[in-house]
C-alpha positions as CSV (number, residue, x, y, z in Angstrom):
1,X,0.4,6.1,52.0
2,X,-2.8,7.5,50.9
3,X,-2.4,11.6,49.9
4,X,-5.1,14.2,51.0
5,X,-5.5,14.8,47.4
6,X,-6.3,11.2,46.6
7,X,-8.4,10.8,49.6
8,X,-10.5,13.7,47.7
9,X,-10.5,12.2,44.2
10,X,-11.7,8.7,45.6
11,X,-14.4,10.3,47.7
12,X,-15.8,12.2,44.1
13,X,-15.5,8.5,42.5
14,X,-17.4,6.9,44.7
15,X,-20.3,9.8,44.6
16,X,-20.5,9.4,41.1
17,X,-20.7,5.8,41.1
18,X,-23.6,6.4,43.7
19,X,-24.9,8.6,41.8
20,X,-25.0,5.9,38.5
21,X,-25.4,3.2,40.7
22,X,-29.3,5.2,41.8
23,X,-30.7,5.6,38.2
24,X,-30.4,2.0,37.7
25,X,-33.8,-0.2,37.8
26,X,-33.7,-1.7,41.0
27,X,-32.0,0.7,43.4
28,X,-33.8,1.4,46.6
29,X,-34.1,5.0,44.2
30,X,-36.8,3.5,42.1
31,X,-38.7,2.9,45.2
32,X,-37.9,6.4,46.5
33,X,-39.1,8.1,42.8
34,X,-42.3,6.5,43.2
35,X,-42.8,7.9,46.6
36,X,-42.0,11.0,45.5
37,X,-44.5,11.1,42.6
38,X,-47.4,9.6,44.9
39,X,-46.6,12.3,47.4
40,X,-45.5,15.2,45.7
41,X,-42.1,15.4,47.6
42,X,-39.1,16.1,46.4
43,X,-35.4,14.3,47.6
44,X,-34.6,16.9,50.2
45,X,-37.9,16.5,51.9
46,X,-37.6,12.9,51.8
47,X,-33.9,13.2,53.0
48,X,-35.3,15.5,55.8
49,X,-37.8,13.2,56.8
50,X,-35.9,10.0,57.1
51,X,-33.2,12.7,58.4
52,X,-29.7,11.8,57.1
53,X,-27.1,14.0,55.0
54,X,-26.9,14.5,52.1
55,X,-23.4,11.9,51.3
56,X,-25.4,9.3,53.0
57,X,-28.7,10.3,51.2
58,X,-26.7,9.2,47.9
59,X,-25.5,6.1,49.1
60,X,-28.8,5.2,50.6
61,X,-30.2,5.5,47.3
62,X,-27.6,3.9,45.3
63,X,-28.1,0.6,47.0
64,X,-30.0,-2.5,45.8
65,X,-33.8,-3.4,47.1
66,X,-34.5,-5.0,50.0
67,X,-35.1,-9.2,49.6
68,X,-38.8,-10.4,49.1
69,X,-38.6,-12.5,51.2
70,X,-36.6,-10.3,54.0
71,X,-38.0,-6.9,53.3
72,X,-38.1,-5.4,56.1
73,X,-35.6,-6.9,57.8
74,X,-33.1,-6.0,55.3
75,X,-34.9,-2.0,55.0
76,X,-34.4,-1.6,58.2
77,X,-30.4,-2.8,57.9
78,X,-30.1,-0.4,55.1
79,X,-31.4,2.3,57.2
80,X,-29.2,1.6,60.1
81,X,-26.3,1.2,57.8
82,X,-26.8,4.5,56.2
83,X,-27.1,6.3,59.6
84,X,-30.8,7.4,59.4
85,X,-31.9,9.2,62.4
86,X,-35.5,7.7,61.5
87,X,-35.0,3.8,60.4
88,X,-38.8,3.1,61.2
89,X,-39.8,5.6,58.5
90,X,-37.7,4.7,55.8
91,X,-39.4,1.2,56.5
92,X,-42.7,2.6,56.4
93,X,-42.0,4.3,52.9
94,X,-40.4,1.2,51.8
95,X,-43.3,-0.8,52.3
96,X,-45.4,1.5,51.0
97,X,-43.6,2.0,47.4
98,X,-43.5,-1.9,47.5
99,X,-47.4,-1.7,47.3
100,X,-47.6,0.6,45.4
101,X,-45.4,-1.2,42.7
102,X,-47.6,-4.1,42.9
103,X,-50.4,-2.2,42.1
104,X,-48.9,-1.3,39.0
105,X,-48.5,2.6,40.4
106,X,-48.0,4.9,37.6
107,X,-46.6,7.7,37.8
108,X,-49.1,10.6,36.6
109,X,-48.6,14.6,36.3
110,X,-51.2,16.2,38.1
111,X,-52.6,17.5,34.5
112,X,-54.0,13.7,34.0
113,X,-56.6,14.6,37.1
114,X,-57.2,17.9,36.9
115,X,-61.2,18.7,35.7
116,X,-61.6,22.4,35.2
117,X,-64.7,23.2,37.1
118,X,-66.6,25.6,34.2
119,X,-68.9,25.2,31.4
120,X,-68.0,25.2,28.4
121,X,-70.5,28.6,27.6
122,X,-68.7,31.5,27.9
123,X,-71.6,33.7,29.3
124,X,-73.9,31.8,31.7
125,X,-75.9,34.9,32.5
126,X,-77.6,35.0,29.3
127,X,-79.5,31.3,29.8
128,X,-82.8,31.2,28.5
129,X,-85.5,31.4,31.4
130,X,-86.9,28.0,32.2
């Protein structure tokens, strides 16, 4: 018989391993990090938006990328699996990051495109007449 107190320990286990398991190359959390660094989001607006809790946010990123060859079919098994209210999105975003993978997506700070918009002359009241 399995104690309360074990229950407890087995549950922090597993949310570590889902935790490891997401900063590996190929969890569906590569795929989510580029999303979030093309649109400026953070996880808890993606979790919001895909709408699932926070346990099953972990999991959800912990798991392995959809098949090639089954890509959507499988996203949208993942997202039924992992009890998002919003399967069709997750799909969406999944096949977006996938393109944007392809296309060799970097991710950028915003500092690589800002252009300050001032000259370089301190005092541009003082130009010579023309």
């Amino acid at each position: 018989m399995i104690k309360p107190q074990d229950q407890y320990d087995n549950a922090n286990i597993l949310m570590r391993w889902y935790h490891q398991a997401s900063e590996l190359p190929g969890s569906i959390n590569s795929y989510l990090a580029v999303l979030r660094s093309h649109e400026n989001t953070t996880e808890q607006q993606q979790q919001e938006v895909f709408g699932v809790s926070a346990d099953e946010f972990l999991r959800l990123k912990a798991m392995r990328l959809p098949r090639k060859h089954m890509f959507v079919e499988d996203a949208y098994r993942i997202a039924v699996f992992c009890k998002l209210e919003h399967p069709q999105r997750f799909v969406s975003s999944m096949l977006l990051a996938r393109n944007l993978m392809s296309h060799g997506h970097q991710t950028a700070t915003l500092d690589q495109f800002y252009e300050a918009a001032f000259d370089e002359r301190d005092d541009l009241d003082e130009l010579p007449e023309e």
